[in-house]
DOLUMRO-847284 format. One record per atom (N, C-alpha, C): x, y, z negated. Coordinates in steps of 0.02 Angstrom, whole numbers, padded with zeros to 5 digits, always signed. Example, Ala and Ser with C-alpha at 12.3 -4.5 7.8 and 13.67 -1.06 7.14 Angstrom:
2
+00660-00284-00390/+00615-00225-00390/+00660-00165-00390/+00642-00112-00354/+00684-00053-00357/+00645+00002-00394/
//
This chain:
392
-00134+01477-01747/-00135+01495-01676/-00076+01466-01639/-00014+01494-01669/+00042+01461-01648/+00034+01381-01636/+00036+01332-01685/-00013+01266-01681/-00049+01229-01631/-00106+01280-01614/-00135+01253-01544/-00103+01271-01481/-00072+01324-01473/-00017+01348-01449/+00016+01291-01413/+00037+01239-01462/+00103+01194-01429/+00075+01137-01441/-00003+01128-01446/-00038+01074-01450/-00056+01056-01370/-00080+01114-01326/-00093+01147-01281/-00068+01124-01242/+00008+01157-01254/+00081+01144-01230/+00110+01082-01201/+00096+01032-01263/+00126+00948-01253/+00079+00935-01209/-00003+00953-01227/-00042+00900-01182/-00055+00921-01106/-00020+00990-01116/-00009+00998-01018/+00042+00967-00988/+00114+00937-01031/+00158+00947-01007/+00152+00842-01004/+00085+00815-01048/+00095+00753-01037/+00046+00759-00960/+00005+00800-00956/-00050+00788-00888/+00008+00795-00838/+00060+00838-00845/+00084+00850-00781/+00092+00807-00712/+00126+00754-00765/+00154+00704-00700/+00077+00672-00674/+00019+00670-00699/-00044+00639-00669/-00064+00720-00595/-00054+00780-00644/-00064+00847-00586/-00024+00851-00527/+00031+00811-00520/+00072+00821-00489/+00056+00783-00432/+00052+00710-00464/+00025+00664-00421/-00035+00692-00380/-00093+00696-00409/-00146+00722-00368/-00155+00767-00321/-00097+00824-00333/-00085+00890-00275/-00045+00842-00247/-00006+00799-00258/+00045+00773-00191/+00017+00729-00128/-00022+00663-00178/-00064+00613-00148/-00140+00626-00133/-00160+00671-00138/-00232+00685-00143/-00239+00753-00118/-00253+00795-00171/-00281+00860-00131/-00208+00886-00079/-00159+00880-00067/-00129+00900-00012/-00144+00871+00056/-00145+00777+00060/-00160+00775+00115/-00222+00794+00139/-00285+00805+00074/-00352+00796+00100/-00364+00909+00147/-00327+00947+00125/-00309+01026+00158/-00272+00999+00199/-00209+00966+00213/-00181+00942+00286/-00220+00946+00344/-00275+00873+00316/-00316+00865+00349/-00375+00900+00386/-00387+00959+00351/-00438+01014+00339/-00407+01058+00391/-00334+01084+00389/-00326+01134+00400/-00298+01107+00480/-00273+01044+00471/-00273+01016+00537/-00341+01014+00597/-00394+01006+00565/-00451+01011+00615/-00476+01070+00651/-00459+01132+00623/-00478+01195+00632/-00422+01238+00670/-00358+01210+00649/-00292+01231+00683/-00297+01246+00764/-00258+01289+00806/-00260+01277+00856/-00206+01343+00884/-00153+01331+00874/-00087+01358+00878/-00049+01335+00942/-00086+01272+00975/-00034+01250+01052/-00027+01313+01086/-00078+01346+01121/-00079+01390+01148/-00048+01462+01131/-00049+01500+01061/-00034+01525+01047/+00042+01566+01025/+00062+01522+01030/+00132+01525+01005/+00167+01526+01067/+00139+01501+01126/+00169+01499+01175/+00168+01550+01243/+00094+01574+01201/+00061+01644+01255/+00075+01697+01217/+00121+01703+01179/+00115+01781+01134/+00085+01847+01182/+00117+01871+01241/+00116+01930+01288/+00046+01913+01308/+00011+01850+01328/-00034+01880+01350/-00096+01871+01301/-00074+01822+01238/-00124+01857+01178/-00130+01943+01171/-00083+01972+01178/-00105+02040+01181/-00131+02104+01232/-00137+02049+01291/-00176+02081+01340/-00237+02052+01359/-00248+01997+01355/-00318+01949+01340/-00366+01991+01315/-00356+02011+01265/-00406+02036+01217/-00445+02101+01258/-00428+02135+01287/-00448+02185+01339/-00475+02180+01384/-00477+02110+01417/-00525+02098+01479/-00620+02086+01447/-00653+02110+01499/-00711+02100+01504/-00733+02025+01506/-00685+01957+01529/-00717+01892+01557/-00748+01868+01586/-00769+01905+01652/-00790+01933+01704/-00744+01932+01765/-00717+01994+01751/-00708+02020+01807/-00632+01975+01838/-00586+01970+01902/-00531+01926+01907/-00497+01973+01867/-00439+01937+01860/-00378+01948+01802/-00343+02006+01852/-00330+02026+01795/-00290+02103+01818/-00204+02095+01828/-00179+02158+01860/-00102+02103+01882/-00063+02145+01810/-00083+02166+01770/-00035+02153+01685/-00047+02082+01636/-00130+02062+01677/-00134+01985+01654/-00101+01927+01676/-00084+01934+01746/-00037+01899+01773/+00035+01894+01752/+00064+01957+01759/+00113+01971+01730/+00147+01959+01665/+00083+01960+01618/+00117+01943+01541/+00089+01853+01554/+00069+01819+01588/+00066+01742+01583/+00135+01710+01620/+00130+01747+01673/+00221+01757+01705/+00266+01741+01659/+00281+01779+01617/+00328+01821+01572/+00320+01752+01524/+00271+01744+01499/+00265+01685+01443/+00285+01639+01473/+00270+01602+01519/+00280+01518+01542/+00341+01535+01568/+00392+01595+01603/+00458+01585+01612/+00498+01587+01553/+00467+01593+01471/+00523+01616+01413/+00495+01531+01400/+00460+01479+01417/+00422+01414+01384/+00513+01358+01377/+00539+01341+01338/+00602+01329+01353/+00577+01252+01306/+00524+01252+01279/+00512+01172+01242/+00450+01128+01295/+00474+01075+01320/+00434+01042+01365/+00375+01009+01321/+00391+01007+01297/+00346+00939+01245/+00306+00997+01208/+00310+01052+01190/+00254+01116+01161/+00242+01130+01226/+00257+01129+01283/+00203+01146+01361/+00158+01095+01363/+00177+01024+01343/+00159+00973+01353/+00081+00971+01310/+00088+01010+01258/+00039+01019+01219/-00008+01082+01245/-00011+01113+01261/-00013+01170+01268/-00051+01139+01340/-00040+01132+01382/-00066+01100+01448/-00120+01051+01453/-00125+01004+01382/-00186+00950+01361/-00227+00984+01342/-00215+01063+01296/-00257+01100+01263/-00307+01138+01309/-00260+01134+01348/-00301+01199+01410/-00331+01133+01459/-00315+01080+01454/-00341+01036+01540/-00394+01012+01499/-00397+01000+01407/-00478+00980+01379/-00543+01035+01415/-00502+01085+01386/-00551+01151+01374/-00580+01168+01477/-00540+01150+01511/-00548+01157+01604/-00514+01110+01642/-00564+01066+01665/-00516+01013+01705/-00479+01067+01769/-00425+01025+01760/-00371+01056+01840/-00322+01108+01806/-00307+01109+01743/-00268+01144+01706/-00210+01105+01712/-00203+01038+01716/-00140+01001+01712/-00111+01025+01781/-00143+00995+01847/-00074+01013+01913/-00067+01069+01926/-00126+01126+01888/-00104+01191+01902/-00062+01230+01874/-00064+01210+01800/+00032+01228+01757/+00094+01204+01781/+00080+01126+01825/+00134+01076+01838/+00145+01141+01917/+00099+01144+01940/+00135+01194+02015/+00152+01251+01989/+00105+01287+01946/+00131+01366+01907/+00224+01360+01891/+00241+01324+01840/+00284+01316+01815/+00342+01292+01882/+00317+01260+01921/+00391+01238+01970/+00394+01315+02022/+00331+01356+02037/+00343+01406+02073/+00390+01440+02046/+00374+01441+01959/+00401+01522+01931/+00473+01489+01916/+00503+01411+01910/+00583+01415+01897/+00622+01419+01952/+00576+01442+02027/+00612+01437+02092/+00646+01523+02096/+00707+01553+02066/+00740+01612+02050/+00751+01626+02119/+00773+01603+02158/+00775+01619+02239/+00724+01628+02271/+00652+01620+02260/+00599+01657+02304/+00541+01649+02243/+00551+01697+02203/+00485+01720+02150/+00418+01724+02193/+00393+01713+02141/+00298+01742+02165/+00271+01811+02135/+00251+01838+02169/+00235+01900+02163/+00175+01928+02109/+00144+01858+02106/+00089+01848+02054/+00086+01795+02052/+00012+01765+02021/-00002+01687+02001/-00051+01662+02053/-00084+01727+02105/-00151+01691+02149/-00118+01666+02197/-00050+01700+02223/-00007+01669+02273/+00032+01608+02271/+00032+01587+02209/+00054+01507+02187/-00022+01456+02201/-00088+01488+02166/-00139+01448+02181/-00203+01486+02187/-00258+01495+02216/-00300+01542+02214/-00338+01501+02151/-00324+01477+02121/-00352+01456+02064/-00346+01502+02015/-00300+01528+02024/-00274+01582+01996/-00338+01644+01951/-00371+01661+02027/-00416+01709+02018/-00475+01713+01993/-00491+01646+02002/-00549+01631+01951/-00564+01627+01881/-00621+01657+01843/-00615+01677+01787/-00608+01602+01732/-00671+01567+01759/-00665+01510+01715/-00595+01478+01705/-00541+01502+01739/-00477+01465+01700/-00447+01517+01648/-00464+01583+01649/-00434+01641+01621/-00481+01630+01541/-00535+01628+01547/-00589+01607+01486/-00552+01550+01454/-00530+01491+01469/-00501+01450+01433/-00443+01467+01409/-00398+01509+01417/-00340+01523+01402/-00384+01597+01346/-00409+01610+01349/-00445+01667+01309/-00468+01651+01227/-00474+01593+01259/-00527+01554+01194/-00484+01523+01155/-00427+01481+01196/-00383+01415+01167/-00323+01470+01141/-00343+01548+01138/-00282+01592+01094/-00275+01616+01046/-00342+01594+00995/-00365+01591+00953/-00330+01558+00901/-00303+01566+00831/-00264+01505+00790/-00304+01469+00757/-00383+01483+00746/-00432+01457+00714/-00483+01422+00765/-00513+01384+00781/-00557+01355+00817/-00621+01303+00785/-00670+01305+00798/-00707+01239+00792/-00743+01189+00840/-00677+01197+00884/-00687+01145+00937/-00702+01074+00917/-00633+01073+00891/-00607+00991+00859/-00702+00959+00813/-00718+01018+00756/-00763+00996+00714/-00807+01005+00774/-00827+01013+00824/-00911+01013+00868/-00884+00970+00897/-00825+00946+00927/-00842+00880+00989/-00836+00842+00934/-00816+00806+00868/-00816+00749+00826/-00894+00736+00833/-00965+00788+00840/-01016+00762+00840/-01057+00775+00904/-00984+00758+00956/-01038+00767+01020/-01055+00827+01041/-01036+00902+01008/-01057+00960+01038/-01002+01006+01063/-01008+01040+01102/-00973+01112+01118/-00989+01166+01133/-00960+01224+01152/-00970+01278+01175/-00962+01286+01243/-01021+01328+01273/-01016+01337+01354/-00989+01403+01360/-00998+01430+01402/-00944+01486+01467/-00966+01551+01391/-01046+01549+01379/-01057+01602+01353/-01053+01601+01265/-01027+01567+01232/-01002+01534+01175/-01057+01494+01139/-01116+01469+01165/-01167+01436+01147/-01156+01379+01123/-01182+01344+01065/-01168+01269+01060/-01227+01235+01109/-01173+01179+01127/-01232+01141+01145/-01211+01074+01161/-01225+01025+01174/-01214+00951+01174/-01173+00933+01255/-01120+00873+01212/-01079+00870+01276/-01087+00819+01333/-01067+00816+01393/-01087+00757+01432/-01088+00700+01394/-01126+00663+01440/-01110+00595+01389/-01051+00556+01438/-01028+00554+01491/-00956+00560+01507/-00916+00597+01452/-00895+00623+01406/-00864+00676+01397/-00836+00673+01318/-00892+00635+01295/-00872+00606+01206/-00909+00558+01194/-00897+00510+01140/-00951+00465+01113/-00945+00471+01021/-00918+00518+01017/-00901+00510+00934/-00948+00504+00888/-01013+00528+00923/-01056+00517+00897/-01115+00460+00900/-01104+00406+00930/-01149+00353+00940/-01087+00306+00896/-01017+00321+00892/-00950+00265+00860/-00973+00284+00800/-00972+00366+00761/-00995+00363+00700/-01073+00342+00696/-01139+00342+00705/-01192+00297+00691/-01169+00217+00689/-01133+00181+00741/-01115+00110+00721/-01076+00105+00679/-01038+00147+00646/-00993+00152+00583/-01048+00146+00513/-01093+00208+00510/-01153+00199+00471/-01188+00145+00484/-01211+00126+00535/-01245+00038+00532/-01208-00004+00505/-01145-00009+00528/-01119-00089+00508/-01099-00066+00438/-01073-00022+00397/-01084-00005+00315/-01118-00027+00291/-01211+00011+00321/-01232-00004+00302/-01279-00100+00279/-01255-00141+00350/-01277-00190+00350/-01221-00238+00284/-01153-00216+00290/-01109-00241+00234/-01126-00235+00169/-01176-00160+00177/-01210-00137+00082/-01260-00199+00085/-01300-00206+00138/-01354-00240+00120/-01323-00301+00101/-01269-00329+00122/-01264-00420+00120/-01237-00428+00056/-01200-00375+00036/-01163-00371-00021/-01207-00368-00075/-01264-00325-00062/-01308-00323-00129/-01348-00386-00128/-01365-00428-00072/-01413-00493-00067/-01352-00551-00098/-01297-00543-00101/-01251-00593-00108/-01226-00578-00204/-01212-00514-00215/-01187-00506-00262/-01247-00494-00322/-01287-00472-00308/-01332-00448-00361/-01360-00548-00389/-01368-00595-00372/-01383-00632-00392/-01320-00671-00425/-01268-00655-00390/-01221-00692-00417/-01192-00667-00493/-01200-00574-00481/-01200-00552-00569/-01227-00569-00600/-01287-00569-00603/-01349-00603-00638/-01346-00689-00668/-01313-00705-00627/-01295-00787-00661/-01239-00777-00677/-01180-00732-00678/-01116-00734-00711/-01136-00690-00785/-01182-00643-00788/-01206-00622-00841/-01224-00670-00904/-01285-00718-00880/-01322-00756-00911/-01253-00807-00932/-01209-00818-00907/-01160-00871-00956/-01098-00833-01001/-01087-00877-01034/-01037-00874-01077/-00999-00913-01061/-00923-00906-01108/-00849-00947-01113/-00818-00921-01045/-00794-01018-01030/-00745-01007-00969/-00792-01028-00905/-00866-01039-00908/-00899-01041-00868/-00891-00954-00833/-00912-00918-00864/-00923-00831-00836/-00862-00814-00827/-00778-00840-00852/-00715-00818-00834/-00711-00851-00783/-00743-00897-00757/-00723-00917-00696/-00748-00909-00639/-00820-00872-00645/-00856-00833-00607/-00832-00773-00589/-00793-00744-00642/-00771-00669-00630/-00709-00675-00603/-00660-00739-00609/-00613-00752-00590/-00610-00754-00503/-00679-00773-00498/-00667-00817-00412/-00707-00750-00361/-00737-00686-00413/-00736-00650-00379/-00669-00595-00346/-00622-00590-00431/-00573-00541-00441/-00519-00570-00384/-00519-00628-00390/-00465-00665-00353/-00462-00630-00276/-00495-00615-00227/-00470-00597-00181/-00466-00508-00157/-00466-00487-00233/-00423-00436-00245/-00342-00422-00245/-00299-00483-00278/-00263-00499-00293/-00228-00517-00226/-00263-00506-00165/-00227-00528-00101/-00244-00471-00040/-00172-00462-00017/-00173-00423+00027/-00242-00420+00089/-00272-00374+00098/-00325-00355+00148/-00298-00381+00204/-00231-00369+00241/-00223-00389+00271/-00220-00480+00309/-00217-00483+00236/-00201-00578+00226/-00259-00602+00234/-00338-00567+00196/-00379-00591+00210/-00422-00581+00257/-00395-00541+00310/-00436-00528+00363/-00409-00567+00423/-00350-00582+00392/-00327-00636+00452/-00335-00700+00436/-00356-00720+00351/-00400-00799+00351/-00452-00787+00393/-00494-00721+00390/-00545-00764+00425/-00552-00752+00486/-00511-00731+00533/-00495-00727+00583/-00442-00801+00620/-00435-00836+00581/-00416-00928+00587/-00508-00966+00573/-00521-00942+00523/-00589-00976+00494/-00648-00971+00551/-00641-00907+00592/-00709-00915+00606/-00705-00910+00697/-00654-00913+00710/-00649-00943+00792/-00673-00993+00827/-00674-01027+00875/-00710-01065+00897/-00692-01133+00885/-00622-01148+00860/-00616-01214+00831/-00582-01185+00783/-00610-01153+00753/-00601-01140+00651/-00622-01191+00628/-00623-01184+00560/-00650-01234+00516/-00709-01226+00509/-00757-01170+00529/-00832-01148+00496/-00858-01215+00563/-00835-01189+00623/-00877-01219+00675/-00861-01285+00678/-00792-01304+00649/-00774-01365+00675/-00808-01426+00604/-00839-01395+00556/-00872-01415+00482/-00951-01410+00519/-00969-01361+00547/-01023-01383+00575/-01074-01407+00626/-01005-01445+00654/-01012-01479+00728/-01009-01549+00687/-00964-01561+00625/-00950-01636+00578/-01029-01645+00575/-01039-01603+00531/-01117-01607+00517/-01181-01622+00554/-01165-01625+00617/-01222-01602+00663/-01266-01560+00656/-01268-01501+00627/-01294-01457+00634/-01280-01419+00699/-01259-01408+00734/-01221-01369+00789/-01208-01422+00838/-01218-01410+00916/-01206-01450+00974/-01143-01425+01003/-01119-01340+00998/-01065-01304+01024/-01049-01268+00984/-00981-01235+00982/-00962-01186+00951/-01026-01119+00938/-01009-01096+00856/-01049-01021+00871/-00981-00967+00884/-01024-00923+00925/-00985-00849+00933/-00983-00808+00871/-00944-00821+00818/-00922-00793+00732/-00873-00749+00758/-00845-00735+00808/-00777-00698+00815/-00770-00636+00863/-00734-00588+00859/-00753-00515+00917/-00809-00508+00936/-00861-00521+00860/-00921-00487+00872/-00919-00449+00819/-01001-00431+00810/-00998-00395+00733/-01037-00434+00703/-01057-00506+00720/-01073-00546+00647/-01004-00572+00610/-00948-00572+00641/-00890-00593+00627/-00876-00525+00582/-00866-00461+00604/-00858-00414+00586/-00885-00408+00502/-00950-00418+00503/-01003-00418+00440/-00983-00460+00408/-00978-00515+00419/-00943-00597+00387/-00879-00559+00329/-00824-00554+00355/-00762-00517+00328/-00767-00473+00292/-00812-00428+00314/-00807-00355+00272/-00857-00376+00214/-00907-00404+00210/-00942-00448+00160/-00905-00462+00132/-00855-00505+00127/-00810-00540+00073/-00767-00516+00057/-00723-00444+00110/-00675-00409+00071/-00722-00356+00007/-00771-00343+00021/-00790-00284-00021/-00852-00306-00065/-00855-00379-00081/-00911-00424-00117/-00889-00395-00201/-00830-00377-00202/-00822-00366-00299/-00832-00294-00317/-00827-00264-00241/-00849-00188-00266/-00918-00188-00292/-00968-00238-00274/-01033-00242-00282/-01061-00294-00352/-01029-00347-00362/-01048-00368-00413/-01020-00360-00471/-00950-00321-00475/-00926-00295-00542/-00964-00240-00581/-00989-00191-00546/-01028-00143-00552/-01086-00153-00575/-01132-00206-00551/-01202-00232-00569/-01175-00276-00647/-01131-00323-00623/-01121-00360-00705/-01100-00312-00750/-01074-00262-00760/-01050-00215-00792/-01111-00177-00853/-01176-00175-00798/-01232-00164-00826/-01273-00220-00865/-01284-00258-00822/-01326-00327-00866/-01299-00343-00904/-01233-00358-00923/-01201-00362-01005/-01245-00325-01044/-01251-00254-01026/-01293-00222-01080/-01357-00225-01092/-01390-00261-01062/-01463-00272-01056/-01467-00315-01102/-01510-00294-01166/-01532-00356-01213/-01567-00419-01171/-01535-00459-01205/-01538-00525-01171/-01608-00565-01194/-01664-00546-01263/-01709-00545-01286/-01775-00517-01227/-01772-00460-01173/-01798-00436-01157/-01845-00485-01107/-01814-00513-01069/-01838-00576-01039/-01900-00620-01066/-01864-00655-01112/-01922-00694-01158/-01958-00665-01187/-01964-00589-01202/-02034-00546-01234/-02059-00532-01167/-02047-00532-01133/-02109-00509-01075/-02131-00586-01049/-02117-00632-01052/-02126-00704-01037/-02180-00718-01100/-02164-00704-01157/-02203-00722-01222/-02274-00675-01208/-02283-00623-01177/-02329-00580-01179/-02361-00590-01115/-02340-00643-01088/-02385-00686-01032/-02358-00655-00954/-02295-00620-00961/-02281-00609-00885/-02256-00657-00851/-02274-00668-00770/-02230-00719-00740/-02154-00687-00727/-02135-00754-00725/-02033-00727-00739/-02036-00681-00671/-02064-00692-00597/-02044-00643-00544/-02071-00572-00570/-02124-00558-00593/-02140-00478-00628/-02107-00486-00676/-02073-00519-00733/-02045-00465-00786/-01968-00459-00750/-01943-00485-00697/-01886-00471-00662/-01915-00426-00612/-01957-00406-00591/-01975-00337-00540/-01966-00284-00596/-02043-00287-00673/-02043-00239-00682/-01992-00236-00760/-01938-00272-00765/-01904-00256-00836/-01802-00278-00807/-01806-00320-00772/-01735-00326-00754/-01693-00296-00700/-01761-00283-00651/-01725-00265-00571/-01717-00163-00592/-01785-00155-00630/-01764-00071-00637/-01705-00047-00701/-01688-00100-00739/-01659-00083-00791/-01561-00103-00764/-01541-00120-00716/-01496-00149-00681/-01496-00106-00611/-01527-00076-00601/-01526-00013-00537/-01472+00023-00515/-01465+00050-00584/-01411+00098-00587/-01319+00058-00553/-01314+00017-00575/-01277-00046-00572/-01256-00074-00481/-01326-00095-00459/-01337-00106-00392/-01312-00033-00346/-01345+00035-00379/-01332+00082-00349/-01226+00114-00332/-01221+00092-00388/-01144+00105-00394/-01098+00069-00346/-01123+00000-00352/-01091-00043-00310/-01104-00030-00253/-01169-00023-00218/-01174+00001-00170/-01141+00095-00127/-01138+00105-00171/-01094+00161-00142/-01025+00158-00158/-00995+00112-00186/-00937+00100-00181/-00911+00063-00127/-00958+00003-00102/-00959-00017-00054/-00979+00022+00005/-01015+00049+00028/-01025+00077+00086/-00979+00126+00092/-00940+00162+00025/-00878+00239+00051/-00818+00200+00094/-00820+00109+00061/-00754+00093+00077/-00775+00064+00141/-00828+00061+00157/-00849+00000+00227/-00842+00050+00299/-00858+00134+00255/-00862+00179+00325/-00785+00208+00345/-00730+00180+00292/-00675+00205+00330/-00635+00142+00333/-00655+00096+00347/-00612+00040+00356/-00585+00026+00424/-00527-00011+00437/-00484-00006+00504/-00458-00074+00521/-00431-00118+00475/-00411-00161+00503/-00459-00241+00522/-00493-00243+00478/-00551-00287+00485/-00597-00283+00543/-00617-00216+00576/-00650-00215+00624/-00596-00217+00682/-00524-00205+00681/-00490-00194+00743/-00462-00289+00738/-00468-00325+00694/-00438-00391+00712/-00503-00459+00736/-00546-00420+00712/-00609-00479+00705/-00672-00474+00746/-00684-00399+00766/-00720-00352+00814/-00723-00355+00875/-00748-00337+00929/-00769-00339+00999/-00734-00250+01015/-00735-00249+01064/-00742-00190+01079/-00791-00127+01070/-00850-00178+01065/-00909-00102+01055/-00928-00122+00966/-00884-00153+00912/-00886-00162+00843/-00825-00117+00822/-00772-00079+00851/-00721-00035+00828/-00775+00038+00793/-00738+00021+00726/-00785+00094+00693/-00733+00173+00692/-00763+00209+00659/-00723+00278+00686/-00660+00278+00660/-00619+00224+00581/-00576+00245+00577/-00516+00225+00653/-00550+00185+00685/-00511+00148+00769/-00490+00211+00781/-00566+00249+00788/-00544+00312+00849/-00492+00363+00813/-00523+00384+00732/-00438+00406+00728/-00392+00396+00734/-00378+00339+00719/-00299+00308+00731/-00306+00312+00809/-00327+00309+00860/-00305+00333+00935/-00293+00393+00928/-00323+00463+00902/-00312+00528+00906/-00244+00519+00877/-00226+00505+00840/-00198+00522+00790/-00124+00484+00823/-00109+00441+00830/-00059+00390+00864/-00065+00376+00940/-00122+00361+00959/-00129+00369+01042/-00113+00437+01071/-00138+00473+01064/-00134+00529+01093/-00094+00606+01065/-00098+00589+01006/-00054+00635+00970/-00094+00689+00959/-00159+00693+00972/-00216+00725+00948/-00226+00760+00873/-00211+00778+00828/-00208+00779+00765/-00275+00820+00750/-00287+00884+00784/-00350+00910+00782/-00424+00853+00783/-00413+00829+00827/-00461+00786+00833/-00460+00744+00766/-00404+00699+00754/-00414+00649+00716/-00436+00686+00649/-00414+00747+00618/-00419+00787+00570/-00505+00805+00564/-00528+00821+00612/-00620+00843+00634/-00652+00781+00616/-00611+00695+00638/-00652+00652+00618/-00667+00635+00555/-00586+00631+00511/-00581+00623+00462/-00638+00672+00407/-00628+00739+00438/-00676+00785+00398/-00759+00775+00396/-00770+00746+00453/-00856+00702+00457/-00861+00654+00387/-00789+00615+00397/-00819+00547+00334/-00815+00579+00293/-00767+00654+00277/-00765+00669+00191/-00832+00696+00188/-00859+00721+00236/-00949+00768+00219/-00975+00713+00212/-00973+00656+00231/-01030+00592+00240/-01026+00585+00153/-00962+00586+00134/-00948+00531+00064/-00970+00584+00020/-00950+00647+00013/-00958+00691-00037/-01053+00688-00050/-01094+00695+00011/-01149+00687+00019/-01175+00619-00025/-01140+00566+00002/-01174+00517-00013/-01169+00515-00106/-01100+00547-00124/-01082+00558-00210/-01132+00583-00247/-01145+00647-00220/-01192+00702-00217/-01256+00697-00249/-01281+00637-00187/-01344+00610-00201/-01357+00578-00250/-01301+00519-00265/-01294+00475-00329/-01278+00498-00388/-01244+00556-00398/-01246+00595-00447/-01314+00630-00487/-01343+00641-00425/-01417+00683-00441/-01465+00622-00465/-01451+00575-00427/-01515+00516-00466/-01469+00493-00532/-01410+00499-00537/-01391+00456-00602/-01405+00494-00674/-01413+00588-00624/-01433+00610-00693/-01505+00628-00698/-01546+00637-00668/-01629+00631-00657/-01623+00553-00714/-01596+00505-00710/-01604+00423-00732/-01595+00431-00825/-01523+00493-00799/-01508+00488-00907/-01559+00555-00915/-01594+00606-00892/-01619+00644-00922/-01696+00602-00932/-01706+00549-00909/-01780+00510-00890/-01782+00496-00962/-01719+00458-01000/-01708+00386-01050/-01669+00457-01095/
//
């Protein structure tokens, strides 16, 4: 007993440094992230007095003068500009006219030589409920604002979901072109790579090391490096156009660049080995005999490759393909150097929440879409990979 005891012992104490890593680099930022989308503390921390009189109104009726009074009381103790600063975006999302009406609130109440007697005498904005409802709602430390506008929805006056102007968000038409252009990268990748495994399979020596070589190779180079070859390559006097103007094939430049065939072009070739390492990985194992017995038994080579190579190599195609599409739907710099304006995919828009605006809720709600997208898409591939080994 003792024995396994400190068998136990060593082999926790060798996992450690791998456990450590993973709560540091992994599951911490991925709860950051989590707990960042749902967060919603601007407001709160800064309204303490009238979080505790809030809760007592009907939402209805105008604000009562202990409601006035404890919002008084809060925005004269507000002594951090930059947490008003927040606190003021939170409330002008949730009700436009929240911004000049804190900016006048706040200069009435630091005027110590002629106070206001309340808040309707600074603005009759004051009295109206729909600004008192937003401050009601945004006092909350939990919210799922952030997660309903990432897909285009919100809540109205009476807490209903429902869909937002289309002035008002687009996160949801940026994530569908995020899923299109993935998905058009899965497709090129599997039309490009699946044949090219298949002939790196079928050889031997330094013929197939050099097949596997000329895929691995632009692994070995910074993403960044290669998104800016082909951002020289495929401009209007690149080498693609200026090779096929030599040729006469072409009378003028093509438009390869700040579109999304340019877009597709790049991301095709950065994420081409996620797709054919995966497929060759499998056809190695495919008896190589199998071919010529279905040829000997009178099949034409296109059916015994429908019905003996293409289903026995599936599994293969399938892997790559979702390896490729997890990495195609959060990618950032390829679409922001080579892209148009309406080709920026959602990781763009986080990085604006997130660095533009200082948004973190938001960017956190987006981020939490791709982890449901990916876990889903795992999910699925998990369930056919084992339906596939319980089949065989």
């Amino acid at each position: 007993m003792k024995a396994l005891t400190s068998r136990t012992s060593r082999s926790l104490l060798l996992l450690a440094p791998l456990l450590v890593f993973l709560l540091g680099f992994f599951v911490w930022p991925l709860f950051s992230m989590m707990s960042q989308s749902v967060s919603d503390t601007a407001v709160l921390r800064l309204l303490p007095r009238s979080a505790e009189v809030l809760p007592g109104w009907d939402r209805i009726s105008p604000p009562s003068s202990a409601m006035q009074t404890a919002l008084m009381d809060d925005l004269k103790a507000v002594a951090d500009d930059q947490a008003l600063g927040d606190m003021v975006r939170r409330l002008n999302s949730a009700r436009s006219g929240f911004r000049t009406l804190m900016s006048k609130t706040t200069s009435a109440l630091a005027d110590t030589a002629n106070p206001p007697v309340d808040l309707v005498t600074i603005d009759k904005r004051w009295e109206k409920p729909e600004f008192w409802l937003a401050i009601a709602d945004a006092l909350s430390p939990l919210t799922d604002r952030n997660l309903l506008a990432a897909v285009d929805l919100g809540r109205n006056a009476t807490g209903q979901i429902e869909h937002l102007p289309a002035d008002q968000s687009a996160n949801r038409t940026i994530l569908i072109r995020t899923f299109w252009i993935a998905g058009l990268v899965t497709f090129a990748c599997a039309c490009i790579g699946f044949p090219y495994a298949i002939i790196a399979a079928s050889l031997t020596g330094w013929k197939r090391d050099l097949m596997l070589g000329a895929v691995l190779l632009p692994l070995w180079t910074s993403l960044l490096v290669r998104t800016a070859a082909w951002f020289i390559l495929l401009q209007e006097k690149g080498l693609i156009n200026d090779a096929l103007q030599m040729l006469g094939l072409i009378d003028s430049p093509l438009p390869l660049i700040f579109n999304r065939t340019g877009v597709i072009i790049a991301m095709t070739h950065v994420l081409l080995p996620f797709m054919v390492l995966p497929i060759y990985s499998v056809l190695i194992t495919i008896p190589k005999n199998l071919m010529p017995a279905a040829a000997s038994l009178g099949a034409h080579p296109l059916r015994a490759f429908l019905r003996v190579l293409l289903p026995l190599s599936l599994r293969g195609v399938a892997s790559g393909s979702l390896l490729v599409f997890i990495s195609a739907i959060g990618y950032y710099i390829t679409p922001a150097l080579i892209g148009g304006p309406g080709d920026q995919m959602i990781s763009s828009i986080i990085a604006f929440y997130a660095i533009g605006s200082a948004n973190w809720g938001m960017a956190g709600a987006l981020g939490v879409v791709l982890l449901v997208a990916t876990l889903i898409l795992y999910s699925v591939y998990a369930r056919l990979s084992a339906e596939e080994s319980e089949r065989y």
